[in-house]
Structures are given as C-alpha cells and as structure tokens.
C-alpha positions in Angstrom: 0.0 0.0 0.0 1.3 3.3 -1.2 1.6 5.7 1.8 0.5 9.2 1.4 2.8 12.4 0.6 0.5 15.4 0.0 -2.1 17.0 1.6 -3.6 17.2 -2.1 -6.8 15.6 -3.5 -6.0 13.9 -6.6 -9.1 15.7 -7.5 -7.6 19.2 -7.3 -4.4 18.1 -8.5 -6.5 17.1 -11.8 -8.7 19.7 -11.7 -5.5 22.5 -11.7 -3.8 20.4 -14.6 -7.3 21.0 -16.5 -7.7 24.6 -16.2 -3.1 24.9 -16.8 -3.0 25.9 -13.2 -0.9 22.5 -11.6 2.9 22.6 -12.5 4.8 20.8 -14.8 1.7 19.9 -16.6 2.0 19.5 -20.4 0.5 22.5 -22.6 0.2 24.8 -20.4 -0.3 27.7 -22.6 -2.6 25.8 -24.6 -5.0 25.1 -21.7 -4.9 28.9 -20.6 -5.8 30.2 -24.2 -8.6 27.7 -24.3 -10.2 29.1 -20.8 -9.3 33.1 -21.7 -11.0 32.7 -25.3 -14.2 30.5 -24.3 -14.5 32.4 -21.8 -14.4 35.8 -23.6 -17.1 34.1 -25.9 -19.3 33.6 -23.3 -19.2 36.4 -21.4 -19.9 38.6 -25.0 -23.2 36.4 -25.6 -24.2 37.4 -21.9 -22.7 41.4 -22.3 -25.2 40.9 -26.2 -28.0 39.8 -24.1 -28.1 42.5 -21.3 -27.9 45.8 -23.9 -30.4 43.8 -25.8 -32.7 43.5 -23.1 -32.0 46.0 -20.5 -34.9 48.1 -21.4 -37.0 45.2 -21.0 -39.6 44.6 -18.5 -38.8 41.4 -17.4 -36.3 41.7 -14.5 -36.5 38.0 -13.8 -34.5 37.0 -16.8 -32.5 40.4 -16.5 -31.3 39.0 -13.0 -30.4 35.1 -14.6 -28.3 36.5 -16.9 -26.7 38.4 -14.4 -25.9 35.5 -11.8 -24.5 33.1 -14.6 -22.5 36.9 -16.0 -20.6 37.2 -12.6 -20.4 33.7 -11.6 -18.1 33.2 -15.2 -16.6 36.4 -14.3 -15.7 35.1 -11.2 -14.2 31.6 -12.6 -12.2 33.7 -14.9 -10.7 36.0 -12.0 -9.7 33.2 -9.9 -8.1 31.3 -12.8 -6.5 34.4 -14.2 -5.0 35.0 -10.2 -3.5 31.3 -10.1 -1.6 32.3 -13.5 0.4 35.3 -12.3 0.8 33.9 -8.9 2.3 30.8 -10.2 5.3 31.1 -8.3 3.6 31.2 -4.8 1.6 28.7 -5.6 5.0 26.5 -6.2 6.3 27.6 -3.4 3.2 27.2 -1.4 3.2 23.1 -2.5 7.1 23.3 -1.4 6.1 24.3 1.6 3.2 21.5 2.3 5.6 18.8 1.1 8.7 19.5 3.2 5.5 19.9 6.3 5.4 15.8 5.2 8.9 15.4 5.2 9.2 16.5 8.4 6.9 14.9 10.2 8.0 11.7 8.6 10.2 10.3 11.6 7.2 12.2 13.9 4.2 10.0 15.3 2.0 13.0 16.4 3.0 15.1 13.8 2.2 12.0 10.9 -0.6 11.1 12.4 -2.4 14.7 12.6 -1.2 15.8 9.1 -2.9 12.1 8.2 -6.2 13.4 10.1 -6.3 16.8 8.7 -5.5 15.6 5.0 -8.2 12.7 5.1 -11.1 15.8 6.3 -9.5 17.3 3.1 -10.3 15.0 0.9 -13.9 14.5 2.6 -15.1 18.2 1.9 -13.3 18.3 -0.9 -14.9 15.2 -2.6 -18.4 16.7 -0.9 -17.6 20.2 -2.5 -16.8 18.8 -6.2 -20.1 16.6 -6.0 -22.5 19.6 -5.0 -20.7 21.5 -7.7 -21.4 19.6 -10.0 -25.0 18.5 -9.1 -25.5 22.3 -9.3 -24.6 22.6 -12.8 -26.7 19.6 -14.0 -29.8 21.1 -12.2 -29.5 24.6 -13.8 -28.8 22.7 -17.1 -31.5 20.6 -16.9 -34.3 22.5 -18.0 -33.1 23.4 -21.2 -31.8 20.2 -21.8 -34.8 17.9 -21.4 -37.2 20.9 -23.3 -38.9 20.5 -26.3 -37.9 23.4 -28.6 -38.9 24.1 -31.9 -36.0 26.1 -33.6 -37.8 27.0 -36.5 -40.8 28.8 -34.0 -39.8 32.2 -34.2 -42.6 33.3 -32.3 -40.3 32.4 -29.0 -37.1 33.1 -28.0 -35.0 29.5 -28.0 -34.5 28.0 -24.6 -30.4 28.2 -23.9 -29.1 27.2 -20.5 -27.8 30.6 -20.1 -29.6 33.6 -21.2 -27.6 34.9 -24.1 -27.8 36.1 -27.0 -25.9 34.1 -30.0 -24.2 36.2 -32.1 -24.9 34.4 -35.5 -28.2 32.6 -36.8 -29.3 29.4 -35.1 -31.9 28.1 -37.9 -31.5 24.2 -37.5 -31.9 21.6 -34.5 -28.6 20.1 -35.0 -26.9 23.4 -34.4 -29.2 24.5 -31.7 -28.4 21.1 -30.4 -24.5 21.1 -30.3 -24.7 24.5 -28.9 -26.6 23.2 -25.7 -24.3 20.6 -25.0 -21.7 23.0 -25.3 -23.6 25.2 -22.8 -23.9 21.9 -20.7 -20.4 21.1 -20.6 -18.6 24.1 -20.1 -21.4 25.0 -16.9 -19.7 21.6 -15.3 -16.2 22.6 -16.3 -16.7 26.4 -14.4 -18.6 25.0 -11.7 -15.5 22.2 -11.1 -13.3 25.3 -11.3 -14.8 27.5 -9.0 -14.9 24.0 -6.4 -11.8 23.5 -6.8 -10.3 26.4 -5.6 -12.1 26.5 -3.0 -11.6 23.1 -2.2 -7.8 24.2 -2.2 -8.1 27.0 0.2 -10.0 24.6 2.6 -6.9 22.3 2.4 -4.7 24.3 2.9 -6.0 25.9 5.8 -6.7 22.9 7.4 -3.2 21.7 6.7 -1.9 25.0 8.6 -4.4 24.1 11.0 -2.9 20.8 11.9 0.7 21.9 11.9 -0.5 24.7 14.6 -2.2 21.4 16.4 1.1 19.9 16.3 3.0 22.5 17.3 0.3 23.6 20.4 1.2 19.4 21.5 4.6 20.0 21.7 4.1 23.5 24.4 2.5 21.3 26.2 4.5 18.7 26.4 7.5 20.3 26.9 9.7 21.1 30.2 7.9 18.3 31.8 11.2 17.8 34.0 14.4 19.6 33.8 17.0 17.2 34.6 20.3 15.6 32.3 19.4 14.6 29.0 16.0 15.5 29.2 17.0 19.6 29.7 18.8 19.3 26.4 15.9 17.6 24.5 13.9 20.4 25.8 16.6 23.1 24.7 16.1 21.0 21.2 12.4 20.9 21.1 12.3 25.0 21.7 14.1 25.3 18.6 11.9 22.9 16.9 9.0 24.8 18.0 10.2 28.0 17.1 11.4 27.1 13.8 7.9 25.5 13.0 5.7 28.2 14.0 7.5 30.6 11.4 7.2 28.0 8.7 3.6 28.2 9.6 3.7 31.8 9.3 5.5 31.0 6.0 3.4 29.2 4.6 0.0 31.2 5.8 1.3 34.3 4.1 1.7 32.4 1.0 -2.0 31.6 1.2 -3.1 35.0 1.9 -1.1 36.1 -0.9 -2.7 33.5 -3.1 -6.3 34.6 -2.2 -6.5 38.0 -1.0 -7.4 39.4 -5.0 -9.5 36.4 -4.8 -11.8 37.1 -2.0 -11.7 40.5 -3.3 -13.3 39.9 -6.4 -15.7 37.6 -5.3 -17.5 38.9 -2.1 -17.5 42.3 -4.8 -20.0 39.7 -6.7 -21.2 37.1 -4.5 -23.6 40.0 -2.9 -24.8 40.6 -5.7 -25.6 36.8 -7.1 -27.0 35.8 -3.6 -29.2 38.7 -4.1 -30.3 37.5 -7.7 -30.8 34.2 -7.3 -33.0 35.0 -4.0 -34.7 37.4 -6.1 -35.0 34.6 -9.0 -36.2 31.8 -6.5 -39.0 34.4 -4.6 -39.9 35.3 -8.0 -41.1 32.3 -9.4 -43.2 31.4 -6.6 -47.2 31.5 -7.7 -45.7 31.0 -11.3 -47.0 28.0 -13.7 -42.9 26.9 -13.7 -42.4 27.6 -10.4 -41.0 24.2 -9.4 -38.4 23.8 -12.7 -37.3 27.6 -11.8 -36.5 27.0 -8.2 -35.0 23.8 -8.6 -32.8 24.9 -11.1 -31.5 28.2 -8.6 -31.4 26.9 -5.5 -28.4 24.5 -6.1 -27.2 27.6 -7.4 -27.9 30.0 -4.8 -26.5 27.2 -2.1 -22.6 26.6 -3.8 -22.9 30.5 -4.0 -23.4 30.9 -0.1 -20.9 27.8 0.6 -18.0 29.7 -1.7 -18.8 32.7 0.5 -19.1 30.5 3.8 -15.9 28.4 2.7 -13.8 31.9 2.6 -15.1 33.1 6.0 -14.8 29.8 7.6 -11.1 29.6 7.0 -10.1 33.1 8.1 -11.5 32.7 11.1 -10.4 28.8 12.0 -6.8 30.7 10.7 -7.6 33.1 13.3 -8.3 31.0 16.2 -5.8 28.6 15.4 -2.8 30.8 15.7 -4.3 32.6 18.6 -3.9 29.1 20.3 -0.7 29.0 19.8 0.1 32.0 21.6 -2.1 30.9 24.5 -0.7 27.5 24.3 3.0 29.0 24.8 2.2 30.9 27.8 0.2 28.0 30.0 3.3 25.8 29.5 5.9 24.9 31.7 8.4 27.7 30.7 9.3 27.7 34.4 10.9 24.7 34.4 13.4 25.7 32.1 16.6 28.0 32.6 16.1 31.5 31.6 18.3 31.8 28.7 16.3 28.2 27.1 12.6 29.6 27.8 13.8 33.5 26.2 12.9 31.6 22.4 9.1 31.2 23.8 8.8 34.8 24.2 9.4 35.3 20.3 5.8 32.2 19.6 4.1 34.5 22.5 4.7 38.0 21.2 4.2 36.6 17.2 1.2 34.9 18.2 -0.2 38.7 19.7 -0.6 39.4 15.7 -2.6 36.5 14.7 -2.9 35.3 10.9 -6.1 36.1 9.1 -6.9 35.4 5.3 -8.0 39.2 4.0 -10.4 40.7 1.3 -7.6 42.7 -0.8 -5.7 43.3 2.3 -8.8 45.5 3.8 -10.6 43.9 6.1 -10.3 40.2 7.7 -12.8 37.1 6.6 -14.3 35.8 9.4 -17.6 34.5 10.6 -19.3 38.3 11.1 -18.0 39.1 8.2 -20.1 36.2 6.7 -23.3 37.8 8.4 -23.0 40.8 6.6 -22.7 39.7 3.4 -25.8 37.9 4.0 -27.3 40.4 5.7 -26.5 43.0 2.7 -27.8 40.7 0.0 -31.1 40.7 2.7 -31.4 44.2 2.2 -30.5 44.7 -2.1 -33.5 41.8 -2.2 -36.2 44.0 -0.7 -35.4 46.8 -2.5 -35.7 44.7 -6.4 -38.9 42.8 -5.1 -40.2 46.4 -4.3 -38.9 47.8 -7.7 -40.7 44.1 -9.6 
C-alpha cells in the first residue's frame, strides 16, 4: 500500500492540470488560451444579451443572466490570479511537502497531518459533488425541453440567457450549442470548487501543523534534569522554527487569495441577491418548481463559496491565537532563563494573529459572513419592491 505524501486531493491536482493551473503539466499555454478565449465568448453572448434587453420589462430573466454573468466572471478572476501567482503557488506546495517530510520520523505530527488531510479529501470530494450537481440542475431545464427552432414566435430555450451572435436556424446546431452550454457549466462550476476546495486544504493543513505544534508547548519542560533539559533546549528550537514555517506558509496563502476574496464577495452580494430574487420570484408561477429547482443549487454553492472563505479566516484566526495561549500555560518555568527566552518570540508573534484578507482590507471571518448575507437581505427588498 502506497503511503500518502501530500495534503492534495487527486481531485484538485487534476482539476489544476485542466484549467493549466498545476505545474509541470503539459501545454500549459494551450489550456490557458482555451479558458481566456471560451471564456471571452461567453461572457460577450451574456454582455449581447443584457444591452439587448435591459430596457426590457422582465427583470426576472434580467437577474439570470446576471448570476451566470458574474459567476463566469468570477471563474475567470480566480483562474486568471492562479496564473500570475504561479510562483507562490509552487512555493506554497514546497512548503506543504517539506511539512510531510518532516513529520515523517514524527508519530504525532504524521498522524495529525494524516487526520487533517483525510477531512480534506472528505469536503473536498463533498464540495466537487455539490458543484457539479449544481450545474446539472440549472442545465436541466433546457436540456430535457422541447424546442422548436424553426418557432420564431419564442425566444430558443439556452441554458444561459444569451444572446448568440450568428443565426441558429437548424436543431442540429441548436443542439450542439446546448451541450456546449452543458459542458462548459460543469467545467466552471469544477473550477470554482476546486479552488475552493484548495483553500479549505490548505487551511486545514496549517491548522494541523498549529495542532502539532500547540502538543509539543504542552509537552515540553515536563522535568528539567540531564538529557532531558537538552531535549527540551532541542524541542524549543523545533517549536520556534515550525511556527515561522507556519507563518511562511500562511502568508503564502493570503497572498494567493486575498485578490480572490476581493473579487468575489464584490459579486457574491450581488448573485446571492439575484438568485434570491429569482427563487422568490417564481413562486405563484406555472414553472415555479423547474425555476427553483434549477437556482437553489445555485444559490447554495454560491453561499458555501462565501461561507468556505469566512470559515477559513476565522479557523486561521483562532488557530494561531492558540498558539500564543498554548505557549504561555506551558511549563516555561521549568526551564533555565536563557532556554525559555525563544518562547517569548511564539508568544509575542502569536499577539498578531494570521487572518486570510479581502484585498488586504478587512479580515474574513464568521461576522463578516453575516454581513454579506445580511446585505444581500437588504438589495432583495429593495428589487422585489422595484418588480
């Protein structure tokens, strides 16, 4: 049996060699043109379709074509990050792997990077699964439907709204267009998991080094006598050593998604807000159960992405603040002066705690969660007012 390495899903490590995100993948460049051109397509069929319609009275569809506009635009930003932060994102898997090689001759520190990375791949599997269950249930609808392409009386039923730049006058093409539709809606949806999925593991991973590190303050100093006052000199070091890797390694994450977090909770307000708007909407309404059904898996992964983001600034938080406190309840007194002095450096370090940031501005966290939600609350009433 093959023992484990990497905190990495296989899933994610795929998913990045898809999208030309994973290094020393093969065509690389390729994959990136293929994502900035499709991607440019799309988003011009949804720009088409909003000047085309934004006179319009129907704010329902006005609002679907905005969620779908921001939630590609969004896709593209984080993809488009990944690529110029290549680097840090090498150096960030360095940093995880030499965490494994280090813990390798370790039992607590094997065994809790083992525990942390197995919850990885269990929220990550979980995320990549509701992703993708999303994006079959928004395709659905226009999948399954009957449409006459040769009715011009009606608009043709795409999985987006858009509008299609050239003439769509037979079924084959209408056809080919929405499996093309289909497809690429499970390809974005896998990309948006899967970073997400990667901060999650990540975090977690820092998590667990902080665990390990926290085990060994509290081990340590247990008796100050002959060998066992130099282990403890050793183990200070150690301790030391590992909580600025962790620092390392947590600013290299911040770095990775600050722009990130940025650009989304800029639009993840205002998605929650239309999808609400699209699922209140089509209550009382003849479709009302295909419209909901094919939003509210959408509206969820969109609340998870922002709950995923807030969830791991403020575990980041907490974790390094026990660090700090775990430092000061140990037995520092046990130890000579000049051998407990290196503990002052995890205390007074652990005073400024590490926190994942929305473009360096202001810190994710739980409350920051609430008001997002509590914003998108408030833009809701005021469009069902204006319907």
């Amino acid at each position: 049996m093959m023992i484990r390495r990497s905190t990495i899903n296989r899933t994610i490590e795929f998913m990045f060699t898809l999208f030309g995100i994973w290094p020393g993948a093969s065509c690389v460049l390729l994959r990136r043109a293929f994502w900035i051109v499709t991607i440019v397509i799309v988003q011009y069929c949804h720009y088409r379709y909003l000047l085309t319609h934004f006179y319009s009275d129907d704010l329902f569809n006005l609002m679907d074509c905005l969620s779908s506009l921001l939630a590609y635009a969004k896709v593209m930003s984080k993809l488009v990050m990944f690529w110029l932060n290549q680097r840090k994102f090498v150096e960030t898997l360095v940093m995880v792997a030499e965490d494994w090689d280090g813990n390798a001759n370790d039992e607590l520190g094997m065994r809790e990077t083992m525990c942390k990375a197995k919850l990885s791949d269990r929220i990550t599997n979980a995320i990549i699964t509701l992703h993708t269950l999303s994006a079959i249930a928004y395709s659905t609808r226009a999948i399954l439907a009957d449409v006459d392409i040769n009715d011009r009386t009606t608009e043709p039923l795409y999985v987006h709204k858009v509008e299609i730049p050239f003439n769509v006058n037979t079924q084959r093409m209408y056809k080919t267009i929405l499996t093309a539709q289909f497809v690429y809606v499970v390809m974005g949806s896998w990309a948006a998991g899967a970073v997400n999925s990667l901060l999650l593991t990540l975090i977690l991973h820092i998590g667990g080094q902080m665990d390990i590190v926290t085990c060994w303050l509290m081990n340590l100093a247990s008796q100050e006598t002959g060998k066992k006052r130099e282990s403890n000199v050793v183990r200070t070091g150690e301790i030391v050593e590992k909580h600025q890797r962790i620092i390392n390694l947590s600013e290299n994450v911040e770095n990775l998604y600050t722009h990130i977090a940025l650009l989304q909770f800029a639009s993840n307000t205002i998605m929650i807000c239309s999808l609400a708007f699209l699922i209140v909407s089509a209550i009382g309404t003849p479709d009302a159960v295909e419209q909901i059904m094919r939003s509210l898996l959408f509206y969820a992964i969109t609340n998870l992405e922002a709950f995923v983001f807030c969830f791991a600034g403020e575990y980041l938080r907490n974790k390094s603040k026990a660090v700090g406190v775990a430092a000061y309840n140990c037995a520092w007194y046990n130890l000579k002066p000049e051998d407990s002095r290196p503990l002052l450096f995890v205390i007074l370090r652990s005073q400024k705690r590490l926190a994942l940031t929305v473009g360096k501005m202001t810190e994710l966290s739980l409350e920051y969660f609430a008001s997002i939600m509590n914003a998108s609350g408030s833009y809701l009433s005021v469009m069902l007012a204006m319907q």
